[in-house]
C-alpha positions in Angstrom: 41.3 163.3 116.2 37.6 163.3 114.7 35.4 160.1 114.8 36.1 159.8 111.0 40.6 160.1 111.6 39.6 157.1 113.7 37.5 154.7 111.4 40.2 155.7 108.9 43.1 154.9 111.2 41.9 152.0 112.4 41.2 150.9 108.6 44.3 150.9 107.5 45.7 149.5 110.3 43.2 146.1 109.5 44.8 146.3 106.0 48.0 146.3 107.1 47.7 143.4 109.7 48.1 145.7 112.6 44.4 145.6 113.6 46.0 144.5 117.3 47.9 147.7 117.5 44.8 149.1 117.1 42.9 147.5 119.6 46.1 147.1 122.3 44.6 147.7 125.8 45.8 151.0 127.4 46.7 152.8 123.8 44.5 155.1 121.6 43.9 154.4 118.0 46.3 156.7 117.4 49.1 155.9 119.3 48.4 152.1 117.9 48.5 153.2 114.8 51.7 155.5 115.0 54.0 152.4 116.8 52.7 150.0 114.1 54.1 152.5 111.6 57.7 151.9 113.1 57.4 149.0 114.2 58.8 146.3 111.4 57.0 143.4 111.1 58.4 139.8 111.9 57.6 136.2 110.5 58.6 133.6 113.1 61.7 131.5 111.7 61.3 128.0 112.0 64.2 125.9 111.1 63.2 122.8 108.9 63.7 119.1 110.5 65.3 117.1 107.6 65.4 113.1 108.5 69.0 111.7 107.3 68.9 110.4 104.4 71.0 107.0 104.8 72.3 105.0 101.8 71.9 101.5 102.6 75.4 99.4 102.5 75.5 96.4 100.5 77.9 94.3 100.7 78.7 92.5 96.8 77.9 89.4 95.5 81.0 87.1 95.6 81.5 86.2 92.1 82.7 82.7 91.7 84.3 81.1 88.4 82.4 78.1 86.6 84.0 74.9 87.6 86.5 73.8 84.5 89.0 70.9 84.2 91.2 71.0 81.4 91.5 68.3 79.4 94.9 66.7 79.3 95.1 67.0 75.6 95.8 70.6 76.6 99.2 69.5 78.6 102.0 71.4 76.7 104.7 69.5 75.2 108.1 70.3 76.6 109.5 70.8 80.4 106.0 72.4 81.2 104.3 69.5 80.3 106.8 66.9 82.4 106.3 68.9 85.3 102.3 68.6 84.8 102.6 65.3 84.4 104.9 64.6 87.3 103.0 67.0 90.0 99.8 64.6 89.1 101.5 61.6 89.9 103.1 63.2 93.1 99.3 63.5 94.1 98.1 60.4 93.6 101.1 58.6 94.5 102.6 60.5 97.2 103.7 57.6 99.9 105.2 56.2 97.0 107.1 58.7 95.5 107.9 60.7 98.6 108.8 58.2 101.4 110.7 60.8 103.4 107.8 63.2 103.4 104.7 61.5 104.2 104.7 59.6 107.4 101.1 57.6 107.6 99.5 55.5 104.4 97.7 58.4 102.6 97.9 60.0 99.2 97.1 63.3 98.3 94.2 62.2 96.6 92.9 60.4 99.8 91.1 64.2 100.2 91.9 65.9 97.0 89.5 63.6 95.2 90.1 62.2 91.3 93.6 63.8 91.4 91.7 66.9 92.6 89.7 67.9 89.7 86.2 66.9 92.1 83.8 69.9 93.1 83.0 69.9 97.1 86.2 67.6 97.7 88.5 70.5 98.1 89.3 70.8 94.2 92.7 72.0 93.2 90.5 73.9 90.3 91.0 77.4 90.7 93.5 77.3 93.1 96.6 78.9 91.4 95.1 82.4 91.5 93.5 83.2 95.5 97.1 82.7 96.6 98.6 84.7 98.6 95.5 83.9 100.8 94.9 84.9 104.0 94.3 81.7 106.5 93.1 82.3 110.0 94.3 78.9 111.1 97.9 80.2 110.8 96.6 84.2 111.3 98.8 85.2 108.4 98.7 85.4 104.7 100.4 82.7 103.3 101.4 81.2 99.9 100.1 78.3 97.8 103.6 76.3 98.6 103.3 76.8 102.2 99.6 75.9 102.4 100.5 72.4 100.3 103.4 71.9 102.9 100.5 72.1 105.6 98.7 69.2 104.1 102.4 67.5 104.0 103.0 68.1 108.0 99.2 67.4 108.9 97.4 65.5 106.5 99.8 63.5 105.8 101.7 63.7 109.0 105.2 63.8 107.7 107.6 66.8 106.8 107.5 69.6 104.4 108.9 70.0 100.9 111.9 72.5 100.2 110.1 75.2 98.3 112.3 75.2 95.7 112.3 71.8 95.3 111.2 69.5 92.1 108.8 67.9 93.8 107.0 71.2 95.2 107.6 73.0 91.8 105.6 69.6 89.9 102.6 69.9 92.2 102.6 74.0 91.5 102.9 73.0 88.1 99.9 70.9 87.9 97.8 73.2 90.5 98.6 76.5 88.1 97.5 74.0 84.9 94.2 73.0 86.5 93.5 76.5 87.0 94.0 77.8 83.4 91.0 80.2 82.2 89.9 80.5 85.9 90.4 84.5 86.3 93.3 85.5 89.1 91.5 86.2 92.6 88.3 84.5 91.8 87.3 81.5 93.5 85.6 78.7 91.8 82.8 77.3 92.2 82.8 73.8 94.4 86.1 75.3 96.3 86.2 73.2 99.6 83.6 71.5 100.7 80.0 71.8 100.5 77.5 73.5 103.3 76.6 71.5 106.4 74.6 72.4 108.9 76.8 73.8 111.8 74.0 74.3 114.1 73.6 70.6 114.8 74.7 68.3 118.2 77.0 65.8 117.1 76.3 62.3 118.7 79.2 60.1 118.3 77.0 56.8 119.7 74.5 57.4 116.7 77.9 58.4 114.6 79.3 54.7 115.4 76.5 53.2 113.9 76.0 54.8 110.9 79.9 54.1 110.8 79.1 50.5 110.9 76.0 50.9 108.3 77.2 52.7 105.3 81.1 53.1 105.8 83.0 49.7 107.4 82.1 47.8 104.5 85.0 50.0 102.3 87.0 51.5 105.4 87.1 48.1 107.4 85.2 47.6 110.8 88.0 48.7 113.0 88.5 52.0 110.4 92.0 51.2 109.7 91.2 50.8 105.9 91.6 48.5 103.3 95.2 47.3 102.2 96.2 47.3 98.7 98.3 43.6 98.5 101.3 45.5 96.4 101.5 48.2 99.1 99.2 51.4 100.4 95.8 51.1 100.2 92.6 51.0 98.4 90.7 52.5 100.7 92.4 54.6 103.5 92.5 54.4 107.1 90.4 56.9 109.0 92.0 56.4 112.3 95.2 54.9 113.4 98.8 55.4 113.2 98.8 55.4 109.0 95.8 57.8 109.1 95.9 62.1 108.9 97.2 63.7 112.2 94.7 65.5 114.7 96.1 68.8 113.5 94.3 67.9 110.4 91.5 70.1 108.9 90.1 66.6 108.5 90.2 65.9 112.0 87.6 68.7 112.6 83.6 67.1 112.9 82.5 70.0 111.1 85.1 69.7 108.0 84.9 66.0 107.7 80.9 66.2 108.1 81.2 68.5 104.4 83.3 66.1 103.1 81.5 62.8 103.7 78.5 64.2 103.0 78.8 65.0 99.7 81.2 62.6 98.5 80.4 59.3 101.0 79.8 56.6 100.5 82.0 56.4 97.6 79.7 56.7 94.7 76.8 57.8 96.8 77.6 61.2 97.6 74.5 63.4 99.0 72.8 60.2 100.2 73.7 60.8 103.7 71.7 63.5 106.0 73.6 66.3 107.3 72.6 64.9 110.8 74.2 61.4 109.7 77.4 63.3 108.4 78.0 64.7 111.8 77.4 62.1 113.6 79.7 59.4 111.6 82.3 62.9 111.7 81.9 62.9 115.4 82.7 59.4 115.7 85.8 59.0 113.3 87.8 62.0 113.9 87.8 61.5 117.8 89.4 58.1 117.5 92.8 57.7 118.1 95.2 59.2 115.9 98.9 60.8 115.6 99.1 64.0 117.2 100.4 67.5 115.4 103.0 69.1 117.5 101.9 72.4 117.3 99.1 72.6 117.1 98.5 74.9 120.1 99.6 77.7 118.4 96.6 77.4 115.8 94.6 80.2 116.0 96.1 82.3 118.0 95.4 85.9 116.7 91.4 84.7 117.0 88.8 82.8 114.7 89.3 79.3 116.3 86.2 77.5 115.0 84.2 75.7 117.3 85.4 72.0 116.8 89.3 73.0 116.5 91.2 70.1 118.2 93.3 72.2 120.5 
């Protein structure tokens, strides 16, 4: 090959990218120049590295119903309207008009303040359409008539109604009227009680005193309550033997805390600190009181809350 085959060879290997062939140790330009010709040439492959691309999960905003009592000029005439009328009473006059069910001194409306139309004192508002509700206390679902026959057994520590009885079908009546306009599965707003601050130590010594400061005066010193002269009482007992049983969401510090905060003193609801609420709940719920057979099977498939009295 003459010294010009070689500048030319060696050219076009340069063009073509082969300029190493060209110069590979041990090889003539030619020879470099004939094995890039067959020889194909190769990009390295590199596989991308993609990052996951993750879709955050949110969970939805609970969407709770505007608080609304009816007014009673919306009462139907007619059997509807008895019934209403009847299951309101049953409420607010339970040891009077069922004896044989209610075995202490309190009403329905002991709790379930102004006949249960109060926000943040466990309203009845609302209630007809989240039943069937699932309750961890009992580790089932369960219906509205069975959750009102707890409050019967432990509340009121005395004996359920027959489901199909007047008296249960009265106080369904009045709960499903309450809870007219309130869309089926949504809660309201005010359900229960309000927030309290779970996180705190209850102190039953500081508890007694703020018993003594802002609650004997209505409840009596010795917290058996205030008796009305023609029977029951004006204000109920908080402990005792006419007073809610220790099975009793009421007998919890945390659930009575919510309650008396926001609604205790009578009138003055909110004026307490969430501190003073636990404390006074601490004190009163831990005195004696009638016991719920039972109650050790509460809970028992898990979610037992912290101040659960078994």
């Amino acid at each position: 090959m003459t010294g010009f085959h070689r500048i030319l060879v060696g050219a076009v290997a340069l063009l073509m990218g082969w300029g190493a062939y060209a110069q590979a140790p041990g090889t003539t330009a030619a020879t470099s120049a004939a094995t890039a010709a067959i020889t194909p040439t190769t990009t390295p492959v590199t596989t991308p590295v993609t990052t996951p691309v993750t879709t955050p999960v949110t969970t939805p905003a609970v969407t709770l119903a505007a608080f609304l009592v009816p007014p009673d000029s919306s009462i139907p005439a007619g059997p509807q309207g008895v019934a209403i009328k009847e299951g309101k009473r049953l409420l607010t006059e339970t040891k009077l008009r069922l004896p044989d069910h209610v075995g202490n001194g309190l009403h329905c409306t002991s709790c379930h303040l102004n006949a249960g139309t109060t926000a943040g004192a466990a309203p009845l508002v609302g209630l007809w359409g989240v039943f069937p509700e699932y309750r961890s206390r009992p580790g089932k679902l369960i219906s509205l008539a069975e959750r009102i026959n707890d409050c019967f057994e432990r509340s009121m520590n005395g004996k359920p109604l027959h489901y199909a009885s007047d008296e249960m079908i009265n106080i369904l009546a009045y709960v499903q009227w309450l809870s007219i306009g309130v869309p089926t599965g949504q809660s309201v707003k005010g359900r229960g009680f309000g927030a309290i601050d779970a996180q705190l130590k209850p102190d039953a010594k500081h508890g007694s005193q703020v018993f003594a400061d802002k609650c004997a005066s209505c409840h009596a010193a010795n917290g058996l309550g205030l008796k009305n002269p023609t029977g029951g009482y004006v204000f109920p007992p908080l402990w005792g033997d006419d007073s809610f049983n220790d099975g009793a969401g009421m007998a919890r510090t945390f659930t009575a805390a919510a309650f008396v905060k926001y609604n205790m003193p009578l009138g003055l609801g909110g004026t307490l600190t969430d501190q003073q609420a636990i404390d006074v709940a601490e004190f009163f719920t831990h005195q004696p009181r009638p016991v719920y057979a039972g109650k050790e099977l509460d809970w028992s498939k898990g979610g037992k809350p912290k101040d659960a009295r078994n």
